[in-house]
C-alpha positions as YAML, in Angstrom:
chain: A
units: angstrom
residues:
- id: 1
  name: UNK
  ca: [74.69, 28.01, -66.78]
- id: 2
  name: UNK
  ca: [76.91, 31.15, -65.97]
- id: 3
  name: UNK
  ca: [80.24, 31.29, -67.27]
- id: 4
  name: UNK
  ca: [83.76, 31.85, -65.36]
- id: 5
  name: UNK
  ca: [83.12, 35.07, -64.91]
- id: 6
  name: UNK
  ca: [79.43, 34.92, -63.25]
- id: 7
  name: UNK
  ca: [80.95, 32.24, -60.94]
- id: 8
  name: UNK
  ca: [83.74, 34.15, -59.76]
- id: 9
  name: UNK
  ca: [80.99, 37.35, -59.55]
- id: 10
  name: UNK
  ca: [78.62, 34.86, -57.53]
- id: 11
  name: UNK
  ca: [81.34, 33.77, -55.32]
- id: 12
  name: UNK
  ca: [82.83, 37.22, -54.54]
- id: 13
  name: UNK
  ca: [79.53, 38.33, -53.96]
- id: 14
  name: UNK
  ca: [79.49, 35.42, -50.63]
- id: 15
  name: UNK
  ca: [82.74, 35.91, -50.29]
- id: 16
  name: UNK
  ca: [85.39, 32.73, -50.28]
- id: 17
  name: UNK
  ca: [86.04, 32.27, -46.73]
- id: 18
  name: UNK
  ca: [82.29, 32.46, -46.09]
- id: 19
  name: UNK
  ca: [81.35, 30.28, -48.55]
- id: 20
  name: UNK
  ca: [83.77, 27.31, -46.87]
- id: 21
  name: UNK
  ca: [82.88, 28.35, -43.51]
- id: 22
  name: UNK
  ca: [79.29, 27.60, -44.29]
- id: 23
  name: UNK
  ca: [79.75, 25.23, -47.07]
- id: 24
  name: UNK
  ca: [77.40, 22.63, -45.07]
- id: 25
  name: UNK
  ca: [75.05, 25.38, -44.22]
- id: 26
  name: UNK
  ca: [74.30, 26.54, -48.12]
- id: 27
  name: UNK
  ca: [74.16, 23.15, -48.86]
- id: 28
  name: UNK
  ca: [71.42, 22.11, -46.31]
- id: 29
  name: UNK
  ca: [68.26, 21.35, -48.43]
- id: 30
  name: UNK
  ca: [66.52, 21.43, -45.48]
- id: 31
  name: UNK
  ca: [67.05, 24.74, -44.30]
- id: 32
  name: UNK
  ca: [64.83, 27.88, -45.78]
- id: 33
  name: UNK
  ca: [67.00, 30.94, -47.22]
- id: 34
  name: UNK
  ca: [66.06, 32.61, -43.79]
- id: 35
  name: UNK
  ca: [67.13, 30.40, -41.62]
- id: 36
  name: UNK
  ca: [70.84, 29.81, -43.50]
- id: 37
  name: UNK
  ca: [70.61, 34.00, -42.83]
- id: 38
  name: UNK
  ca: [69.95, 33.73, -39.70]
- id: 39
  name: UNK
  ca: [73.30, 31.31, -39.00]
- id: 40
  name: UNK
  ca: [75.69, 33.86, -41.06]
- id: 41
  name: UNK
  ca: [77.45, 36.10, -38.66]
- id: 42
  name: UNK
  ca: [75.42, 38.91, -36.52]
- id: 43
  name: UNK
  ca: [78.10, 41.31, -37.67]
- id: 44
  name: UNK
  ca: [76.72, 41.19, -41.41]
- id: 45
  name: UNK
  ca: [73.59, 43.66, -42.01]
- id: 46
  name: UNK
  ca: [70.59, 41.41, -42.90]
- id: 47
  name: UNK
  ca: [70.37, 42.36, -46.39]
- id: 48
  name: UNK
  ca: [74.36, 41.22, -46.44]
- id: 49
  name: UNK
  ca: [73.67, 38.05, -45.16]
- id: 50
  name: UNK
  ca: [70.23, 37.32, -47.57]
- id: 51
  name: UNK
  ca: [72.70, 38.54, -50.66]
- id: 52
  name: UNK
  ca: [74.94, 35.96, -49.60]
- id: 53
  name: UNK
  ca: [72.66, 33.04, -49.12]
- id: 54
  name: UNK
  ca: [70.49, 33.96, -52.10]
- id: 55
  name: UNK
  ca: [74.43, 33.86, -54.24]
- id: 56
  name: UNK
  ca: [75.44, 30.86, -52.55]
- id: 57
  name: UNK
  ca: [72.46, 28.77, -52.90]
- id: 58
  name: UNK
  ca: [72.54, 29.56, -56.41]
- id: 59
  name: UNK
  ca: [75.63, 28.10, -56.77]
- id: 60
  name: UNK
  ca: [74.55, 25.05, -55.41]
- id: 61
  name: UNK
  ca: [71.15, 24.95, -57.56]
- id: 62
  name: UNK
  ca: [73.61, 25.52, -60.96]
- id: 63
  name: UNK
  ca: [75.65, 22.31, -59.62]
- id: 64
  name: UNK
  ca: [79.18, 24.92, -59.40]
- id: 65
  name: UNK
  ca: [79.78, 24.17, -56.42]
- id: 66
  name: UNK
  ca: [82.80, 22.04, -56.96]
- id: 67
  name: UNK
  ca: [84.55, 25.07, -59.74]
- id: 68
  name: UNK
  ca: [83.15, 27.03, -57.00]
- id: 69
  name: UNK
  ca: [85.71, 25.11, -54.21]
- id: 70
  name: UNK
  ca: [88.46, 24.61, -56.87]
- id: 71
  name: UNK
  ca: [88.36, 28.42, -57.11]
- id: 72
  name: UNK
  ca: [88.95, 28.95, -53.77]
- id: 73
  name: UNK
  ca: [91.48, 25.90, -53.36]
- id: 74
  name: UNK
  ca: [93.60, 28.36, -55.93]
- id: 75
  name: UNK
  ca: [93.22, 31.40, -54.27]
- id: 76
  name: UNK
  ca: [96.99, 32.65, -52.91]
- id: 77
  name: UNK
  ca: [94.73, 35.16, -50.59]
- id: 78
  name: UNK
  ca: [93.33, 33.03, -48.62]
- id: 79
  name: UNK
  ca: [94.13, 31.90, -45.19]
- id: 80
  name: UNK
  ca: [95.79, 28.51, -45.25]
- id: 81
  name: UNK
  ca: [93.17, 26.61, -43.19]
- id: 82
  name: UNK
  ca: [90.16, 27.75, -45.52]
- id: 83
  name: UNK
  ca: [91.87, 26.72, -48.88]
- id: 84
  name: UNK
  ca: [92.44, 23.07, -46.64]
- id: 85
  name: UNK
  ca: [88.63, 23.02, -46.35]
- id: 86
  name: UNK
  ca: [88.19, 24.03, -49.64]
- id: 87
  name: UNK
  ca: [89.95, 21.34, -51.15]
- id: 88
  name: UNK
  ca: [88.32, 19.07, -48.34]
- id: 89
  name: UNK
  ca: [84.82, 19.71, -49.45]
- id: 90
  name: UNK
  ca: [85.95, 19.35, -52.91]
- id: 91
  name: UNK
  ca: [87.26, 15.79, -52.55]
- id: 92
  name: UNK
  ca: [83.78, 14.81, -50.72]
- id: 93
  name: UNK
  ca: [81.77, 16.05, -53.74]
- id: 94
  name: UNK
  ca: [84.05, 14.22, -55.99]
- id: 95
  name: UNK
  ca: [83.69, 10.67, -53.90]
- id: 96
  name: UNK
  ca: [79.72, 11.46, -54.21]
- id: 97
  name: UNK
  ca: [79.37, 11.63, -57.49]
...
């Protein structure tokens, strides 16, 4: 399991805001690695948006995800709305455990 410091590497590496904005999408066990690429935005290169996918799903597959949200929830950077959805998300994992 990584520590802090790989999590915050993993996440900066999909980037917060994506990572909330496609918190579903990452998620979807159903969905290959090139079809979550395919639903990141057209203005990331397609090796960007494979990086991405490949960092988020891993934080999935390590069970992070909720450090990963509580991360973000902290962030002072962050736009308002996306640290709402952040802690959002959180709660949800939290009532499904």
């Amino acid at each position: 399991m990584p520590s802090d410091v790989d999590l915050v590497r993993l996440l900066n590496s999909v980037g917060k805001e994506v990572f909330v904005t496609y918190f579903d999408t990452f998620a979807a066990p159903t969905l290959s690695n090139e079809q979550v690429a395919a639903r990141l935005p057209a203005d990331f290169t397609g090796k960007s948006r494979r990086s991405r996918t490949s960092h988020a799903r891993r934080i999935f597959r390590e069970g992070l995800a909720a450090d990963a949200l509580e991360i973000i929830s902290k962030s002072s950077r962050l736009d308002p709305k996306v640290i709402e959805c952040a802690r959002m998300y959180r709660t949800r994992l939290a009532m499904a455990r």
